[in-house]
C-alpha positions as CSV (number, residue, x, y, z in Angstrom):
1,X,-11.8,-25.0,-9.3
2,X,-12.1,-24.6,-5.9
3,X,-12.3,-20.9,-4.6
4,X,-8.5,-21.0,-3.2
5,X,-7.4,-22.1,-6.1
6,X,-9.2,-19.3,-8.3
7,X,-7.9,-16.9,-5.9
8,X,-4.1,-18.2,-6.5
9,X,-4.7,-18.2,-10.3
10,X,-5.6,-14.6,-10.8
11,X,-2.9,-12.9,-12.0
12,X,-2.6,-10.1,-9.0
13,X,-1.2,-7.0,-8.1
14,X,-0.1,-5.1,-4.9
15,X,-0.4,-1.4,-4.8
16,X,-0.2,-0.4,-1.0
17,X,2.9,-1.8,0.4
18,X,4.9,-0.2,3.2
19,X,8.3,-2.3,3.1
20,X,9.3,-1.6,6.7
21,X,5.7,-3.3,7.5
22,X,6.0,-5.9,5.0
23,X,9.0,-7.5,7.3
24,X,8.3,-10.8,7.1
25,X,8.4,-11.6,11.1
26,X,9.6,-15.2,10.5
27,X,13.3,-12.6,9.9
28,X,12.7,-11.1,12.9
29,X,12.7,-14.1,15.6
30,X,15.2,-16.0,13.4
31,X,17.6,-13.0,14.3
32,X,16.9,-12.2,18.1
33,X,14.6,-15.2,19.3
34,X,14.9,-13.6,23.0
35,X,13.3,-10.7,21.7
36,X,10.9,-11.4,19.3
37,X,8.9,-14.6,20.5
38,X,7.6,-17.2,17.5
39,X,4.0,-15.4,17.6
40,X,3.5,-12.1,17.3
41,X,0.3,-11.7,19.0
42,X,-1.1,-8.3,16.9
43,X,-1.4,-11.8,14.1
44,X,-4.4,-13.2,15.8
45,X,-7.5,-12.5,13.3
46,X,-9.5,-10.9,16.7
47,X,-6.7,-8.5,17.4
48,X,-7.8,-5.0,17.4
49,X,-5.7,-1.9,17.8
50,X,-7.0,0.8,20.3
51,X,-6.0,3.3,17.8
52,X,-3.5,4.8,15.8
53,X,-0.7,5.2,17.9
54,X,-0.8,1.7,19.3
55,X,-1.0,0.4,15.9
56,X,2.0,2.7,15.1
57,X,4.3,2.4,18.0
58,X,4.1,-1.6,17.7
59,X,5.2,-1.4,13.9
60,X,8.2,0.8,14.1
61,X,9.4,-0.8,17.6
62,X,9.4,-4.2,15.2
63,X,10.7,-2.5,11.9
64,X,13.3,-0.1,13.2
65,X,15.6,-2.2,14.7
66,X,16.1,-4.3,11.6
67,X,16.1,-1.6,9.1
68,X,19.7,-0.1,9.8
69,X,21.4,-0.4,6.4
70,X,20.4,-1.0,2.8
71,X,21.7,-4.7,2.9
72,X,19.2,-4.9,5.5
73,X,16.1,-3.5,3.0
74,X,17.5,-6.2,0.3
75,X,17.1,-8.9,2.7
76,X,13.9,-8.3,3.7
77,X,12.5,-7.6,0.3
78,X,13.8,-10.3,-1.1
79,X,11.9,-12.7,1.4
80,X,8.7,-10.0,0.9
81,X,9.2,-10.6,-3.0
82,X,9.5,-14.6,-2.2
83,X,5.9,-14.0,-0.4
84,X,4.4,-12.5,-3.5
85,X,5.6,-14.3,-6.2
86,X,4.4,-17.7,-4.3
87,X,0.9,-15.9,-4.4
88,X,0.8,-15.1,-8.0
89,X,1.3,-11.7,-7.7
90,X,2.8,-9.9,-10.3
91,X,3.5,-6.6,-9.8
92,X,4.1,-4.8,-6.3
93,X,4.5,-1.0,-5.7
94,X,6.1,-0.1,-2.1
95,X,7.2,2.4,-0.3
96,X,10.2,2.9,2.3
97,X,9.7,5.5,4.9
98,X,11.6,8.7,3.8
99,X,12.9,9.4,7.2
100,X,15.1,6.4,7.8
101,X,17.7,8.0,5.5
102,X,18.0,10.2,8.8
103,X,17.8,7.6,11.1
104,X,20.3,5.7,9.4
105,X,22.8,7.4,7.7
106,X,21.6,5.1,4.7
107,X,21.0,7.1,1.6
108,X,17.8,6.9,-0.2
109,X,19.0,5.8,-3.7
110,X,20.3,3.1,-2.1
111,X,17.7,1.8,-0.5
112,X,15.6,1.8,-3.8
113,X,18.8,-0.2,-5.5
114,X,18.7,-2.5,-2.5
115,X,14.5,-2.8,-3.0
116,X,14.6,-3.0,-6.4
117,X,17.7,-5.9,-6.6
118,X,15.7,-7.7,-4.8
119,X,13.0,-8.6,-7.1
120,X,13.0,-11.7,-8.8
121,X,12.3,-12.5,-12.7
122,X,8.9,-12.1,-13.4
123,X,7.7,-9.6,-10.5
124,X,7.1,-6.2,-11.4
125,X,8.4,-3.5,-8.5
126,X,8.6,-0.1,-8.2
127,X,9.6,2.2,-5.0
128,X,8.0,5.0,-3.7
129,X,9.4,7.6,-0.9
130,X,6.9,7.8,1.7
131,X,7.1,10.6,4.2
132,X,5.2,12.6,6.6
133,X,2.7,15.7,6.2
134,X,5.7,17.5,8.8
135,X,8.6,16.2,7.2
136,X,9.5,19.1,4.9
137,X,9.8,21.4,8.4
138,X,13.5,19.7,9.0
139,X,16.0,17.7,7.5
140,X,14.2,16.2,4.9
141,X,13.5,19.3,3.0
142,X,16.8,19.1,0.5
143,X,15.9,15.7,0.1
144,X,12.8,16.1,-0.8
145,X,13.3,18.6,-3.3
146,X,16.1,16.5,-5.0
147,X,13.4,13.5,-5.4
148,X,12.6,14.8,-9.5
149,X,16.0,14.0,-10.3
150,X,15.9,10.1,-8.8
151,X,15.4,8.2,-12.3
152,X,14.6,4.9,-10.1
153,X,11.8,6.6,-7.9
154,X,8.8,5.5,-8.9
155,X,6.9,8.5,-6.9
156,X,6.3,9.7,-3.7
157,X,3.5,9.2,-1.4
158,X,1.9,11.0,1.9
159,X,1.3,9.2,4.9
160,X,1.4,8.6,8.7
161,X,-1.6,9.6,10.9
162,X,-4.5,12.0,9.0
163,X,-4.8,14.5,12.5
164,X,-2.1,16.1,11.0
165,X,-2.7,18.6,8.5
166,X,-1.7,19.0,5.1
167,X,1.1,21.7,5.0
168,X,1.5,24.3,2.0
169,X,4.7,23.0,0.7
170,X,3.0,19.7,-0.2
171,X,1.0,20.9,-3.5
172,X,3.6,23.0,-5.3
173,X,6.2,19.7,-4.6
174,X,3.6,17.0,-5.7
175,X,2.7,19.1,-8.9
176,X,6.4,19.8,-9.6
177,X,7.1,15.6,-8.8
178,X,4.2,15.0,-11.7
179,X,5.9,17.1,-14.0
180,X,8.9,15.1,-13.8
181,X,6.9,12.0,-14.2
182,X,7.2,10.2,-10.7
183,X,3.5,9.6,-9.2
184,X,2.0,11.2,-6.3
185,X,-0.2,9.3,-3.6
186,X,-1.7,10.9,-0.5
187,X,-3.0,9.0,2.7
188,X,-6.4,10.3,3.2
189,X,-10.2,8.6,4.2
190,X,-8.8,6.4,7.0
191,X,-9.1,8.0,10.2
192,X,-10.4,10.8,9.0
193,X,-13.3,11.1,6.7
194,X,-14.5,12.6,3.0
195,X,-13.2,15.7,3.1
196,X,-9.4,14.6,3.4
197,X,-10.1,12.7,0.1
198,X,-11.3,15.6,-1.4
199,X,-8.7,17.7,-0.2
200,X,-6.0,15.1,-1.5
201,X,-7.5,15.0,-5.3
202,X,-8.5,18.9,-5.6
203,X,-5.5,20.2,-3.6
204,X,-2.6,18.0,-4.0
205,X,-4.0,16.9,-7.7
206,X,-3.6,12.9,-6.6
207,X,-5.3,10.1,-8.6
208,X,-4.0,7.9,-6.1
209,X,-5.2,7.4,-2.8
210,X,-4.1,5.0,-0.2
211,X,-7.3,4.0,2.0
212,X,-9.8,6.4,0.7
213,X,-12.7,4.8,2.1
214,X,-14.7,7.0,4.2
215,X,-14.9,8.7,0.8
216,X,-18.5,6.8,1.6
217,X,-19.4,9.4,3.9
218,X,-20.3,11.6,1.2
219,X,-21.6,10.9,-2.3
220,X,-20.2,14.3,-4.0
221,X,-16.9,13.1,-3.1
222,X,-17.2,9.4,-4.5
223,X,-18.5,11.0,-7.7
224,X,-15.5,13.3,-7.9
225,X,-13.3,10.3,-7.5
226,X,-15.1,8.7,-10.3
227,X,-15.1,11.6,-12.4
228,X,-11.5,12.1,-11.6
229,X,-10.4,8.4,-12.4
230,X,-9.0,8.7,-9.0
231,X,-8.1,4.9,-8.1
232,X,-8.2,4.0,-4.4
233,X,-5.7,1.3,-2.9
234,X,-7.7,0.3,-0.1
235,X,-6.4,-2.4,2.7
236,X,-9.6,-4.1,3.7
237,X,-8.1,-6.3,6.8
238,X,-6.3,-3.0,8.3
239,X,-9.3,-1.3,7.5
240,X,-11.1,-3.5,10.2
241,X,-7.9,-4.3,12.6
242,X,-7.4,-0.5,13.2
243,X,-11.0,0.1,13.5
244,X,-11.9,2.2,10.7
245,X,-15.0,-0.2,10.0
246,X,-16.6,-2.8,12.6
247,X,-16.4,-5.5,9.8
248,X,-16.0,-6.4,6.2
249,X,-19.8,-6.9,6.0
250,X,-19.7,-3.0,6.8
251,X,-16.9,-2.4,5.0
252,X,-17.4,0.1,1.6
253,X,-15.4,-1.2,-1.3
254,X,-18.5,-3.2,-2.8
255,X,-20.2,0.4,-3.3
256,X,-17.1,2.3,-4.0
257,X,-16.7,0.2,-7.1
258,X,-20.3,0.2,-8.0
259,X,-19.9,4.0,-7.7
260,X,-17.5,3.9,-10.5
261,X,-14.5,4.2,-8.2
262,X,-11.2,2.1,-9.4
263,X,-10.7,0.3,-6.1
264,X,-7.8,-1.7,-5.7
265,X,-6.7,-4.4,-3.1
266,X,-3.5,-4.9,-1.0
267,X,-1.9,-5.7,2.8
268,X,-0.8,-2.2,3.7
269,X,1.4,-3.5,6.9
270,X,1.4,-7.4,7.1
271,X,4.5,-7.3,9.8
272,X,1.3,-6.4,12.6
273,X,-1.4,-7.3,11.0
274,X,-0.3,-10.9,9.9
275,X,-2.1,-10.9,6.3
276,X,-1.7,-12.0,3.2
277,X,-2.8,-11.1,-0.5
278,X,-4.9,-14.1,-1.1
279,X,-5.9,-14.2,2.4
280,X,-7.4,-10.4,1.9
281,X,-8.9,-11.6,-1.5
282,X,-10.6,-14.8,0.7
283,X,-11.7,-12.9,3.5
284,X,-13.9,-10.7,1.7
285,X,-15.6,-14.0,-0.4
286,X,-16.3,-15.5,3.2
287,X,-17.0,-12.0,5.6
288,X,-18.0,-9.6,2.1
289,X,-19.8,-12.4,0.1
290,X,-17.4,-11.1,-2.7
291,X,-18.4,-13.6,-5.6
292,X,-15.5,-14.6,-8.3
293,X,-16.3,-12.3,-10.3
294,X,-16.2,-9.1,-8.0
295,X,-12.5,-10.6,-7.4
296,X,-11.5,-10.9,-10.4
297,X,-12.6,-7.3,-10.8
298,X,-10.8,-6.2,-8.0
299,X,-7.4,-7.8,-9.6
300,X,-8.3,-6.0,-12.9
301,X,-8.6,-2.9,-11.5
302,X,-4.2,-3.4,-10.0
303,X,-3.7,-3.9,-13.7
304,X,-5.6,-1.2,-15.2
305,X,-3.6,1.5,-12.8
306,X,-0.4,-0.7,-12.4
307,X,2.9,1.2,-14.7
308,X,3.8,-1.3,-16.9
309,X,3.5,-1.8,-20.6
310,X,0.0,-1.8,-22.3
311,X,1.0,-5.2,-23.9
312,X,1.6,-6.8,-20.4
313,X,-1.6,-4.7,-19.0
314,X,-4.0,-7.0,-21.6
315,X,-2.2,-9.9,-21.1
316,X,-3.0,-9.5,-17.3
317,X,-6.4,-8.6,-17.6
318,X,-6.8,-11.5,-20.8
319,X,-5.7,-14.2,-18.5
320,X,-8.7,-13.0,-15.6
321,X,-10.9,-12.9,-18.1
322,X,-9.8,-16.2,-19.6
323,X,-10.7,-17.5,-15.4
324,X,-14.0,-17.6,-16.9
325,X,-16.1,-15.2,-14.3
């Protein structure tokens, strides 16, 4: 079996998705050619951002014009749904940006419908509300405290740029969100280092982390994620475009996982980055020197955090194993 192949065949999972950055692009130049050109040249593999706010300006000047209704959501999920399912992925958890309720009028029960109808037989979805560390200061508030009571909301997550701090509403809300089952993730260990994921497992009480990885920078903070069963969702080709790490030679997620860290593996914002699940999973066999078997790992490790029954969880992880690494 040759290593494309073995990539396709592992049962796989997707656990750091931002929908407005999953717009397939392809949608965006079929509906204003004059705007958007056929290339988008933030897809060439040597692009690197100059920072953050480059990186962030770029994605909502793409994603904010198409994004104006939920009919809108259900078209492009269903093509980003297409995308998985053609890569063997199975199960997907994403996120819509909270704010675009305001934006929009739009509200955010029916975007998760819109998500959500959108996913064909066999794929697994569920939606997360992702906001900013600042969003609770205005509009947002009433929303967010009405987020326990949305049955279809899978959780909620933290996340835009790390320089902003972590206000004191955000505990007491993701504690009370836990207790009425939804699960809480926190952006933290991207552009800013360990103690943000340290601050986002003891403070906020998160076992899930999107990025995580400068975690590295201190080994009492990789053992508390360990100890913890914290599991980080880490984006290894954003990791590199936004310059977080030089390269995925230098990149952490080999000793994260040897450190006992559950380490997962998704696209975090193809729209600008131009990725793909098996092209992340390929790219660190050829750049990381990731053997089968530490892929096959790293698609374990979706299943053994992804929410779906424990039946379907061995199946999964039966079938890698069956790959015979």
């Amino acid at each position: 079996m040759t290593l494309d192949r073995f990539i396709q065949a592992l049962p796989k999972t997707e656990t750091h998705l931002h929908i407005e950055g999953a717009l397939p692009y392809e949608l965006l130049h079929a509906w204003r050619p004059e705007v958007y050109p056929e290339k988008l040249y933030t897809h060439a593999p040597d692009h690197r951002f100059p920072g953050f706010q480059k990186f962030d300006e770029i994605l909502l000047g793409h994603a904010l014009p198409w994004f104006t209704s939920a009919e809108r959501y259900h078209e492009a999920a269903r093509a980003v749904f297409a995308r998985h399912v053609a890569q063997n992925v199975r199960y997907v958890e994403t996120s819509f940006h909270l704010a675009v309720t305001q934006f929009t009028g739009t509200p955010g029960r029916e975007i998760i419908a819109a998500i959500r109808s959108a996913a064909p037989a066999g794929l697994e979805v569920r939606v997360f509300a992702g906001m900013l560390r600042s969003d609770y200061e205005g509009p947002l508030a009433v929303v967010i405290d009405d987020l326990e009571n949305w049955d279809e909301l899978a959780g909620v997550d933290l996340h835009g740029h790390e320089v902003m701090p972590t206000l004191p509403w955000t505990a007491p809300r993701w504690a009370r969100l836990r207790a009425a089952g939804k699960v809480t993730k926190c952006h933290a260990g991207e552009f800013h280092g360990s103690a943000r994921v340290r601050e986002a497992i003891v403070e906020l009480g998160v076992t899930r982390v999107q990025h995580g990885v400068r975690a590295i920078e201190d080994a009492a903070v990789v053992a508390l994620a360990a100890e913890r069963g914290v599991t980080f969702d880490v984006c290894p080709i954003s990791n590199i475009r936004l310059g977080v790490f030089p390269s995925l030679a230098e990149h952490p997620l080999r000793a994260l996982i040897a450190a006992g860290v559950n380490c997962t593996v998704s696209t975090d914002d193809p729209l600008v980055f131009g990725n793909s699940l098996c092209g992340e999973y390929r790219a660190l066999a050829d750049e990381a020197g990731f053997s089968r078997a530490e892929l096959a790992r790293v698609a374990a490790n979706g299943w053994r955090v992804a929410d779906v029954p424990e039946t379907a969880r061995r199946a999964a992880l039966d079938e890698i194993a069956r790959l015979g690494v």
